[in-house]
BAVO-742673 format. One record per residue (C-alpha): residue in one letter; chain; x, y, z. Coordinates in Angstrom, 2 decimals. Example, Ala and Ser with C-alpha at 12.3 -4.5 7.8 and 13.67 -1.06 7.14 Angstrom:
# BAVO-742673
 rest kette      px      py      pz
    A     A   12.30   -4.50    7.80
    S     A   13.67   -1.06    7.14
END
This chain:
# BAVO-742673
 rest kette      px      py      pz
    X     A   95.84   84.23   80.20
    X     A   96.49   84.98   76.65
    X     A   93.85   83.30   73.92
    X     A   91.32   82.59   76.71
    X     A   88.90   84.79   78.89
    X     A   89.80   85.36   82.77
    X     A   87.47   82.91   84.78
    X     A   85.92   84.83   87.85
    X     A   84.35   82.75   91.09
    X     A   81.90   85.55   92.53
    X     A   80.48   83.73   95.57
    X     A   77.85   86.59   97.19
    X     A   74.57   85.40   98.72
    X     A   72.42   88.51   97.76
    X     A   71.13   87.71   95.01
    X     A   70.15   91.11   92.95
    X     A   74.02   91.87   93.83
    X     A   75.24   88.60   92.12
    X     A   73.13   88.63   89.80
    X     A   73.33   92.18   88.60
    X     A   77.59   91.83   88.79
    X     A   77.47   88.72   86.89
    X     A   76.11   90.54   84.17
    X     A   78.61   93.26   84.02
    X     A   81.64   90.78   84.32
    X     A   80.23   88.80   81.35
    X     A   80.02   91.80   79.58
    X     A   83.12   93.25   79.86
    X     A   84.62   89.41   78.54
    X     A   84.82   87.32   81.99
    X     A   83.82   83.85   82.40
    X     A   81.89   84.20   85.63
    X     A   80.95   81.14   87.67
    X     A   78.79   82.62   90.20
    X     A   77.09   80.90   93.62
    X     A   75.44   82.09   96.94
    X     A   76.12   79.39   98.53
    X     A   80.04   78.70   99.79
    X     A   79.81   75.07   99.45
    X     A   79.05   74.84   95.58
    X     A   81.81   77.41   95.92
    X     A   84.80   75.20   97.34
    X     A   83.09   72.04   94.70
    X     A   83.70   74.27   91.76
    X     A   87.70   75.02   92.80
    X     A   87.95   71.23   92.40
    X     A   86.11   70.71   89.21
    X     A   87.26   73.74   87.04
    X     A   90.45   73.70   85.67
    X     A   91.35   77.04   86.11
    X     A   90.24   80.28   88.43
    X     A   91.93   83.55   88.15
    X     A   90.42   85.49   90.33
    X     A   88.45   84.80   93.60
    X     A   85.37   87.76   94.83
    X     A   83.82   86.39   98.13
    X     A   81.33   88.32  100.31
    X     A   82.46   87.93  104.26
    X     A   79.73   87.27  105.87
    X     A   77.59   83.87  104.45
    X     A   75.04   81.50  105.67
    X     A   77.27   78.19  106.18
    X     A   74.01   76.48  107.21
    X     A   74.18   72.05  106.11
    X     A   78.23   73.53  105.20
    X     A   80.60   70.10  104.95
    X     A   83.41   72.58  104.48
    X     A   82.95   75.31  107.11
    X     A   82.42   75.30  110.67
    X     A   80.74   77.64  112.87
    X     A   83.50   78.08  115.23
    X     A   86.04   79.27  112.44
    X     A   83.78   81.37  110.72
    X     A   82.04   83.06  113.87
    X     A   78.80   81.57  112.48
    X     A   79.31   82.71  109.21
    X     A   80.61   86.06  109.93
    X     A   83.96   84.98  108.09
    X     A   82.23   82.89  105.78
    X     A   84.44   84.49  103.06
    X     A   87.70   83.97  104.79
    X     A   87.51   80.59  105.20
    X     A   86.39   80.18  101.20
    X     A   89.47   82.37  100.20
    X     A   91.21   79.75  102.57
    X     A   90.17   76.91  100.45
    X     A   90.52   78.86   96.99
    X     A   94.60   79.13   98.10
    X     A   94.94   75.10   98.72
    X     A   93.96   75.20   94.86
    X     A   94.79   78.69   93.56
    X     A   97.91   79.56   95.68
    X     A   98.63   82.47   93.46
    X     A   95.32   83.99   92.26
    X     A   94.77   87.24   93.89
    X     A   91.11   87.89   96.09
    X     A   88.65   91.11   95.98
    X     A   86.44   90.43   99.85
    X     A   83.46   91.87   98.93
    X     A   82.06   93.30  102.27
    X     A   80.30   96.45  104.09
    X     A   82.33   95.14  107.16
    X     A   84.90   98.04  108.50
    X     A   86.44   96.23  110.99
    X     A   90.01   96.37  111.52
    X     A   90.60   92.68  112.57
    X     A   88.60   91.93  109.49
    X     A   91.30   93.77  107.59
    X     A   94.59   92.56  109.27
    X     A   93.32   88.75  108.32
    X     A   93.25   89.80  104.86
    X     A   96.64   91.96  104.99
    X     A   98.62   88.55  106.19
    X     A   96.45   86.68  103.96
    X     A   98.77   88.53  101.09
    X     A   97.42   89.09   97.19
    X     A   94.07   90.15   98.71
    X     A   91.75   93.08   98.93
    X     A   89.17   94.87  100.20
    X     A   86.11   96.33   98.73
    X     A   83.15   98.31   99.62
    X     A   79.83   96.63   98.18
    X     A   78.51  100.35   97.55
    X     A   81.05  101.15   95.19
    X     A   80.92  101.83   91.31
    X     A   81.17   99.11   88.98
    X     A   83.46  101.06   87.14
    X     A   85.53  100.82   89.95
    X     A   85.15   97.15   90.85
    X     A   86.22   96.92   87.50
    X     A   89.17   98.40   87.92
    X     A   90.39   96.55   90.71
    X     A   89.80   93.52   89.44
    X     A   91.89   94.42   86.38
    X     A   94.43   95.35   88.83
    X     A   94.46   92.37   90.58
    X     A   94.71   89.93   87.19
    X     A   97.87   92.29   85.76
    X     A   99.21   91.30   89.04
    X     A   99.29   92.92   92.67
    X     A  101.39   90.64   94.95
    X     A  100.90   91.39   98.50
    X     A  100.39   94.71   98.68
    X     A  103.35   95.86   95.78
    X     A  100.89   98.02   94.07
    X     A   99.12   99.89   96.62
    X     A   95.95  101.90   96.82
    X     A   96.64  104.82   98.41
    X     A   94.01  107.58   99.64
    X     A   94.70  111.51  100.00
    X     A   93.56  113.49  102.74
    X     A   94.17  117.50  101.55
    X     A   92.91  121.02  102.18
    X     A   93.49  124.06  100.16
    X     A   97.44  123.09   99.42
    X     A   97.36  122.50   95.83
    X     A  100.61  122.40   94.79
    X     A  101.76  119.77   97.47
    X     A   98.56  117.95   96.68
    X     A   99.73  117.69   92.64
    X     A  103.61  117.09   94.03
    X     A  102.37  114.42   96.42
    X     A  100.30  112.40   93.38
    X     A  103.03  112.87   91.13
    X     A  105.25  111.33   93.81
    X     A  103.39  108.51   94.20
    X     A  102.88  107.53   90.46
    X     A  105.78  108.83   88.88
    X     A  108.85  108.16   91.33
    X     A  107.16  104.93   93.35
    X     A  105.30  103.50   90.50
    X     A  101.93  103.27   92.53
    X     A   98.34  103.50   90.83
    X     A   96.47  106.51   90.93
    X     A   96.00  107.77   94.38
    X     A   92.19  108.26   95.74
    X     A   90.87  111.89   95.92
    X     A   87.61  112.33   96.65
    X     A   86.82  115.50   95.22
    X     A   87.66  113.51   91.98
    X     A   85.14  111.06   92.07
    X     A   82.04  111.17   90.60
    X     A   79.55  112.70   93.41
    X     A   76.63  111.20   94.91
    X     A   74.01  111.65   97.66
    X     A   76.51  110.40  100.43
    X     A   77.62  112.93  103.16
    X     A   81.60  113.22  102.91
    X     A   81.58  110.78  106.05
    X     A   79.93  108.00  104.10
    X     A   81.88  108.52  101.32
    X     A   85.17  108.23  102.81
    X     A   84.20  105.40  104.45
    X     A   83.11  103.36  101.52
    X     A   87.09  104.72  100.28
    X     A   88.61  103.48  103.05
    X     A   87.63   99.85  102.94
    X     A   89.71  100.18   99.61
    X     A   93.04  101.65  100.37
    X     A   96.34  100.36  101.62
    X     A   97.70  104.06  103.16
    X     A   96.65  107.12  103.78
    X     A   98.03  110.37  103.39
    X     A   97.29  113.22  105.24
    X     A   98.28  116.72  104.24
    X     A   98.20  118.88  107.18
    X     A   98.87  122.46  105.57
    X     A   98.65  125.96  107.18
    X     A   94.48  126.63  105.46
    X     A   92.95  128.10  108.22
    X     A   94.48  131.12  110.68
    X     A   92.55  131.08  113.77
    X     A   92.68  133.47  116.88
    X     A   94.74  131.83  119.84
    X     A   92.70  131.59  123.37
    X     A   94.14  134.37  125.21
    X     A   92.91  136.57  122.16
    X     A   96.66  137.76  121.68
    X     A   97.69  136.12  118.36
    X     A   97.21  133.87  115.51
    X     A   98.13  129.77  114.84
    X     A   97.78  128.05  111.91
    X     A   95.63  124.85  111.20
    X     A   94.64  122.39  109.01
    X     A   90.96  122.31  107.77
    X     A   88.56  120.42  109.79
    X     A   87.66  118.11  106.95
    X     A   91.53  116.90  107.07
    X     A   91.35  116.79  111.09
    X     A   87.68  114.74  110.89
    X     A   89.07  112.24  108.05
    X     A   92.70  111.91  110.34
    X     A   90.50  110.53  112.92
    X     A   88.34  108.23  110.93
    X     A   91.31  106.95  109.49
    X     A   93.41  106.52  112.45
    X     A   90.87  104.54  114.16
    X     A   90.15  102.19  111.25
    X     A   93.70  101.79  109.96
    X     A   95.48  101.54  113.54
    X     A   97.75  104.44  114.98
    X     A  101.16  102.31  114.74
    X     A   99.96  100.39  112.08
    X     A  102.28  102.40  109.33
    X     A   99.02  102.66  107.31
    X     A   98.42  106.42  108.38
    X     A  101.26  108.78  107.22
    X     A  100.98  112.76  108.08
    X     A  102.86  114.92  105.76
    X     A  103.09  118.86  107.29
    X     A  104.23  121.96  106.47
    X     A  105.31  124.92  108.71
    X     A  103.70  126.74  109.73
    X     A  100.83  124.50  110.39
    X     A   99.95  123.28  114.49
    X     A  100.26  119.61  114.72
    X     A   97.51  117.89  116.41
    X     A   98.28  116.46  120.04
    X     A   98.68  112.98  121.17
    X     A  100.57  111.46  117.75
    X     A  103.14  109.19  119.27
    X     A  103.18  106.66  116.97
    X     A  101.76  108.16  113.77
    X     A  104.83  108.48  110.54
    X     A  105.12  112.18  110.73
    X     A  107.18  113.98  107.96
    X     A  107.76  117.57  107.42
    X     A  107.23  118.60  103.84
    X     A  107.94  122.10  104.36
    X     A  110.44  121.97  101.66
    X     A  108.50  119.79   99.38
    X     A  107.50  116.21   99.02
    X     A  110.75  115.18   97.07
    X     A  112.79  116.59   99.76
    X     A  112.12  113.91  101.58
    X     A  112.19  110.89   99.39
    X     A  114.50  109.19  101.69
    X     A  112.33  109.49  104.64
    X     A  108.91  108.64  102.51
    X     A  110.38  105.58  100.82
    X     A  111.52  104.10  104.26
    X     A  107.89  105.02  105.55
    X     A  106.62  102.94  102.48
    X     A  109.13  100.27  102.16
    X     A  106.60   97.64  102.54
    X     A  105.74   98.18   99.09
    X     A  109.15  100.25   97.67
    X     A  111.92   97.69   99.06
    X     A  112.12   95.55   96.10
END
Protein backbone atom coordinates (compact mmCIF):
# COMPACT_ATOMS: atom_id res chain seq x y z
CA UNK A 1 0.00 0.00 0.00
CA UNK A 2 3.05 2.06 -0.27
CA UNK A 3 2.61 5.73 -2.15
CA UNK A 4 -1.20 5.55 -1.76
CA UNK A 5 -3.69 5.91 1.25
CA UNK A 6 -5.54 2.61 2.62
CA UNK A 7 -9.17 2.71 1.14
CA UNK A 8 -11.76 1.81 3.96
CA UNK A 9 -15.60 0.53 3.02
CA UNK A 10 -17.45 1.48 6.42
CA UNK A 11 -20.98 0.25 5.65
CA UNK A 12 -23.07 1.20 9.19
CA UNK A 13 -26.66 2.39 8.93
CA UNK A 14 -26.61 4.81 11.99
CA UNK A 15 -25.86 7.59 10.73
CA UNK A 16 -24.19 9.96 13.63
CA UNK A 17 -21.92 6.63 13.99
CA UNK A 18 -20.86 6.73 10.25
CA UNK A 19 -20.73 9.84 10.03
CA UNK A 20 -18.78 10.78 13.09
CA UNK A 21 -16.10 7.58 12.16
CA UNK A 22 -15.78 8.78 8.73
CA UNK A 23 -14.35 11.77 10.00
CA UNK A 24 -11.78 10.27 12.19
CA UNK A 25 -10.61 7.73 9.43
CA UNK A 26 -10.13 10.67 7.02
CA UNK A 27 -8.24 12.25 9.48
CA UNK A 28 -5.90 9.94 10.46
CA UNK A 29 -5.08 9.53 6.24
CA UNK A 30 -7.85 6.84 5.06
CA UNK A 31 -9.79 7.03 1.99
CA UNK A 32 -13.19 6.19 3.43
CA UNK A 33 -16.07 5.24 1.14
CA UNK A 34 -18.83 5.12 3.51
CA UNK A 35 -22.78 3.84 2.97
CA UNK A 36 -25.81 2.79 5.18
CA UNK A 37 -27.18 1.01 2.89
CA UNK A 38 -25.55 -2.71 1.95
CA UNK A 39 -26.50 -2.55 -1.57
CA UNK A 40 -24.48 0.67 -2.63
CA UNK A 41 -22.10 -1.37 -0.51
CA UNK A 42 -21.64 -4.65 -2.72
CA UNK A 43 -21.91 -1.80 -6.15
CA UNK A 44 -18.89 -0.04 -4.84
CA UNK A 45 -16.65 -3.57 -4.46
CA UNK A 46 -17.28 -3.73 -8.23
CA UNK A 47 -16.53 -0.23 -9.24
CA UNK A 48 -13.43 0.67 -7.04
CA UNK A 49 -10.34 -0.66 -7.91
CA UNK A 50 -9.08 -1.39 -4.74
CA UNK A 51 -10.48 -1.99 -0.89
CA UNK A 52 -8.22 -2.79 1.90
CA UNK A 53 -10.17 -3.09 4.53
CA UNK A 54 -13.91 -4.01 4.98
CA UNK A 55 -16.00 -2.46 8.59
CA UNK A 56 -19.68 -3.74 8.33
CA UNK A 57 -22.30 -3.34 11.09
CA UNK A 58 -24.30 -6.94 11.52
CA UNK A 59 -27.44 -6.14 11.71
CA UNK A 60 -28.90 -3.85 8.43
CA UNK A 61 -32.13 -3.04 6.84
CA UNK A 62 -31.89 -5.21 3.47
CA UNK A 63 -35.29 -3.72 2.58
CA UNK A 64 -35.69 -3.37 -1.96
CA UNK A 65 -31.89 -5.53 -1.38
CA UNK A 66 -31.07 -7.28 -5.08
CA UNK A 67 -28.14 -8.80 -3.25
CA UNK A 68 -29.46 -10.11 0.08
CA UNK A 69 -32.22 -12.22 1.03
CA UNK A 70 -34.19 -12.39 4.08
CA UNK A 71 -33.76 -15.97 4.66
CA UNK A 72 -29.81 -15.77 4.73
CA UNK A 73 -29.61 -12.81 6.65
CA UNK A 74 -32.44 -13.65 9.31
CA UNK A 75 -34.14 -10.47 8.03
CA UNK A 76 -31.26 -8.48 8.24
CA UNK A 77 -29.91 -9.67 11.43
CA UNK A 78 -26.69 -10.86 9.42
CA UNK A 79 -26.91 -8.16 7.11
CA UNK A 80 -23.11 -7.75 7.64
CA UNK A 81 -22.20 -11.31 7.07
CA UNK A 82 -23.56 -11.69 3.98
CA UNK A 83 -21.74 -8.13 2.76
CA UNK A 84 -18.35 -9.49 4.14
CA UNK A 85 -19.50 -12.56 1.95
CA UNK A 86 -19.58 -10.53 -1.13
CA UNK A 87 -16.46 -8.24 -0.18
CA UNK A 88 -14.35 -11.92 -0.26
CA UNK A 89 -15.68 -12.86 -4.01
CA UNK A 90 -13.72 -9.47 -4.72
CA UNK A 91 -11.28 -8.92 -1.83
CA UNK A 92 -10.34 -12.56 -0.95
CA UNK A 93 -7.53 -11.35 1.17
CA UNK A 94 -8.55 -8.03 2.84
CA UNK A 95 -9.10 -8.56 6.43
CA UNK A 96 -12.90 -7.43 8.15
CA UNK A 97 -13.59 -5.38 11.58
CA UNK A 98 -17.90 -6.54 12.22
CA UNK A 99 -18.91 -3.67 13.82
CA UNK A 100 -21.72 -4.90 16.23
CA UNK A 101 -23.25 -4.70 19.96
CA UNK A 102 -24.31 -8.37 19.16
CA UNK A 103 -22.64 -10.95 21.89
CA UNK A 104 -23.78 -13.90 20.54
CA UNK A 105 -21.65 -16.81 20.26
CA UNK A 106 -23.00 -18.21 16.90
CA UNK A 107 -22.50 -14.69 15.73
CA UNK A 108 -18.86 -15.17 16.60
CA UNK A 109 -18.09 -18.78 15.37
CA UNK A 110 -19.39 -17.47 11.68
CA UNK A 111 -16.81 -14.94 11.83
CA UNK A 112 -13.98 -17.31 13.42
CA UNK A 113 -14.39 -19.78 10.15
CA UNK A 114 -14.90 -16.81 8.14
CA UNK A 115 -10.86 -16.34 8.85
CA UNK A 116 -9.00 -12.63 8.62
CA UNK A 117 -12.01 -11.22 10.52
CA UNK A 118 -12.91 -9.51 13.73
CA UNK A 119 -15.02 -8.43 16.14
CA UNK A 120 -15.71 -5.13 17.64
CA UNK A 121 -17.77 -3.50 20.20
CA UNK A 122 -19.54 -0.24 18.74
CA UNK A 123 -18.97 1.40 22.35
CA UNK A 124 -15.41 1.28 22.14
CA UNK A 125 -12.70 4.12 21.85
CA UNK A 126 -11.73 5.38 18.63
CA UNK A 127 -8.38 5.15 19.69
CA UNK A 128 -8.92 1.70 19.84
CA UNK A 129 -10.82 1.10 16.61
CA UNK A 130 -7.90 2.66 15.40
CA UNK A 131 -5.75 0.35 16.48
CA UNK A 132 -7.32 -2.59 15.21
CA UNK A 133 -7.72 -1.49 12.09
CA UNK A 134 -3.98 -0.80 11.88
CA UNK A 135 -3.64 -4.25 12.99
CA UNK A 136 -5.64 -5.69 10.57
CA UNK A 137 -3.88 -3.67 7.35
CA UNK A 138 -0.08 -4.78 8.78
CA UNK A 139 -1.66 -8.09 8.44
CA UNK A 140 -3.59 -10.56 10.88
CA UNK A 141 -4.33 -13.80 8.95
CA UNK A 142 -6.85 -15.87 10.61
CA UNK A 143 -6.38 -15.41 13.92
CA UNK A 144 -2.08 -15.43 13.86
CA UNK A 145 -2.00 -12.33 15.87
CA UNK A 146 -4.40 -12.72 18.56
CA UNK A 147 -6.13 -10.46 21.01
CA UNK A 148 -5.90 -11.86 24.09
CA UNK A 149 -7.75 -10.64 27.44
CA UNK A 150 -6.41 -11.13 31.18
CA UNK A 151 -8.47 -12.08 33.93
CA UNK A 152 -6.12 -11.43 37.38
CA UNK A 153 -6.42 -10.72 41.10
CA UNK A 154 -3.80 -9.52 43.41
CA UNK A 155 -0.87 -11.90 41.70
CA UNK A 156 1.32 -9.38 40.26
CA UNK A 157 4.21 -11.00 39.42
CA UNK A 158 2.45 -13.86 37.39
CA UNK A 159 0.28 -11.14 35.93
CA UNK A 160 3.73 -9.18 34.51
CA UNK A 161 5.27 -12.97 33.69
CA UNK A 162 2.05 -13.92 31.92
CA UNK A 163 2.12 -10.47 29.54
CA UNK A 164 5.64 -10.82 29.02
CA UNK A 165 4.91 -14.37 27.88
CA UNK A 166 2.58 -13.50 25.56
CA UNK A 167 4.47 -10.60 23.77
CA UNK A 168 7.89 -11.49 24.18
CA UNK A 169 8.15 -15.43 23.69
CA UNK A 170 4.71 -15.86 21.35
CA UNK A 171 4.97 -12.64 19.56
CA UNK A 172 1.23 -11.65 20.35
CA UNK A 173 -0.01 -7.89 20.69
CA UNK A 174 -0.51 -6.42 23.88
CA UNK A 175 -2.80 -8.40 26.01
CA UNK A 176 -6.17 -6.59 27.39
CA UNK A 177 -6.17 -5.53 31.11
CA UNK A 178 -8.76 -3.67 32.21
CA UNK A 179 -7.43 -1.90 35.00
CA UNK A 180 -5.24 -0.37 32.17
CA UNK A 181 -7.72 1.19 30.23
CA UNK A 182 -8.81 4.44 30.44
CA UNK A 183 -11.97 4.37 32.97
CA UNK A 184 -15.41 5.31 32.35
CA UNK A 185 -18.92 5.30 33.86
CA UNK A 186 -19.43 1.50 32.98
CA UNK A 187 -19.79 -1.02 35.91
CA UNK A 188 -16.83 -3.67 35.52
CA UNK A 189 -19.65 -6.01 33.97
CA UNK A 190 -20.25 -3.66 31.07
CA UNK A 191 -16.89 -3.08 30.58
CA UNK A 192 -15.74 -6.49 30.18
CA UNK A 193 -18.30 -7.13 28.03
CA UNK A 194 -17.65 -4.45 25.51
CA UNK A 195 -13.71 -6.34 25.90
CA UNK A 196 -14.89 -9.44 25.18
CA UNK A 197 -16.51 -8.91 21.83
CA UNK A 198 -12.76 -8.05 21.00
CA UNK A 199 -10.58 -10.87 22.09
CA UNK A 200 -9.54 -14.18 20.67
CA UNK A 201 -8.60 -15.97 24.38
CA UNK A 202 -8.87 -15.45 27.62
CA UNK A 203 -6.74 -15.95 30.42
CA UNK A 204 -7.69 -16.51 33.72
CA UNK A 205 -5.35 -16.29 36.68
CA UNK A 206 -6.78 -18.13 39.48
CA UNK A 207 -4.22 -17.25 42.41
CA UNK A 208 -4.47 -17.97 46.19
CA UNK A 209 -5.97 -13.76 47.04
CA UNK A 210 -8.45 -14.48 49.36
CA UNK A 211 -8.22 -17.08 52.63
CA UNK A 212 -11.63 -17.86 53.65
CA UNK A 213 -12.96 -19.95 56.68
CA UNK A 214 -14.01 -23.60 55.54
CA UNK A 215 -17.86 -24.61 56.49
CA UNK A 216 -17.32 -26.74 59.40
CA UNK A 217 -15.48 -23.58 60.93
CA UNK A 218 -12.26 -25.85 61.38
CA UNK A 219 -9.79 -24.39 58.83
CA UNK A 220 -8.83 -22.22 56.05
CA UNK A 221 -8.91 -22.68 51.81
CA UNK A 222 -7.66 -20.50 49.50
CA UNK A 223 -9.56 -18.69 46.58
CA UNK A 224 -9.45 -16.63 43.84
CA UNK A 225 -11.15 -13.13 44.00
CA UNK A 226 -14.68 -12.95 43.06
CA UNK A 227 -14.03 -10.48 40.29
CA UNK A 228 -11.81 -13.42 38.57
CA UNK A 229 -14.68 -16.10 39.49
CA UNK A 230 -17.63 -13.48 38.04
CA UNK A 231 -15.47 -12.65 34.73
CA UNK A 232 -14.63 -16.87 34.43
CA UNK A 233 -18.26 -17.18 34.09
CA UNK A 234 -19.04 -14.40 31.72
CA UNK A 235 -16.41 -15.62 29.68
CA UNK A 236 -17.09 -19.21 29.69
CA UNK A 237 -20.54 -18.71 28.60
CA UNK A 238 -19.73 -16.33 25.75
CA UNK A 239 -16.56 -18.00 24.50
CA UNK A 240 -17.82 -21.79 24.88
CA UNK A 241 -16.42 -24.21 27.67
CA UNK A 242 -14.53 -26.62 25.06
CA UNK A 243 -14.10 -24.04 22.74
CA UNK A 244 -10.10 -23.66 23.63
CA UNK A 245 -10.89 -19.90 23.87
CA UNK A 246 -10.96 -19.97 27.83
CA UNK A 247 -7.57 -21.02 29.37
CA UNK A 248 -7.21 -21.15 33.43
CA UNK A 249 -3.76 -20.74 34.64
CA UNK A 250 -3.52 -21.71 38.75
CA UNK A 251 -1.31 -21.74 41.35
CA UNK A 252 -1.24 -23.87 44.57
CA UNK A 253 -2.52 -23.31 46.81
CA UNK A 254 -5.56 -21.86 45.26
CA UNK A 255 -9.26 -24.17 45.25
CA UNK A 256 -10.25 -24.81 41.75
CA UNK A 257 -13.75 -24.13 40.93
CA UNK A 258 -16.08 -27.30 40.35
CA UNK A 259 -17.54 -28.61 37.24
CA UNK A 260 -14.37 -27.68 34.64
CA UNK A 261 -14.30 -30.73 32.46
CA UNK A 262 -13.43 -29.33 29.47
CA UNK A 263 -11.82 -25.99 30.32
CA UNK A 264 -7.45 -25.91 29.36
CA UNK A 265 -6.34 -26.00 32.91
CA UNK A 266 -2.56 -25.43 33.63
CA UNK A 267 -0.79 -25.22 36.84
CA UNK A 268 1.56 -22.28 37.02
CA UNK A 269 2.68 -22.91 40.39
CA UNK A 270 6.18 -22.83 39.22
CA UNK A 271 5.76 -20.00 36.87
CA UNK A 272 4.32 -19.28 33.49
CA UNK A 273 7.56 -20.32 31.53
CA UNK A 274 7.54 -23.55 33.24
CA UNK A 275 5.10 -24.53 31.24
CA UNK A 276 5.77 -23.26 27.79
CA UNK A 277 5.32 -26.62 26.39
CA UNK A 278 1.93 -27.10 27.74
CA UNK A 279 0.78 -23.23 26.91
CA UNK A 280 2.07 -23.31 23.34
CA UNK A 281 0.11 -26.62 22.61
CA UNK A 282 -2.98 -24.85 24.35
CA UNK A 283 -2.37 -21.95 21.79
CA UNK A 284 -1.20 -23.71 18.78
CA UNK A 285 -3.92 -22.34 16.74
CA UNK A 286 -2.02 -19.28 16.53
CA UNK A 287 1.84 -20.60 17.64
CA UNK A 288 2.08 -23.72 15.12
CA UNK A 289 3.60 -21.94 12.30
Amino acid sequence: MTGRRPTVLFVEDENYIRAEFSRILVQEGYEVIDTDRPDVAIDRMEETPQIDLLIADVQMSIEDSKYLSNMRTQGGKLAGLEVARHFRRYYPSAPVLFWTYSYDRELRLAIRKMGNAHLVSKRVEADFLLDLIAEALEGYKGGQRPRAFIVHGHDEPSLGELISFLKEDLGFPAPVVLRERASSAQTLIERVEDEGLNVDVVFVLLTPDDKVVTEDGLGFVFRARQNVLLELGFFLGLLGRGTGRVILLHKQPVELPSDLGGVVTVDITNGVRGQEAMLRDALSEWTAH
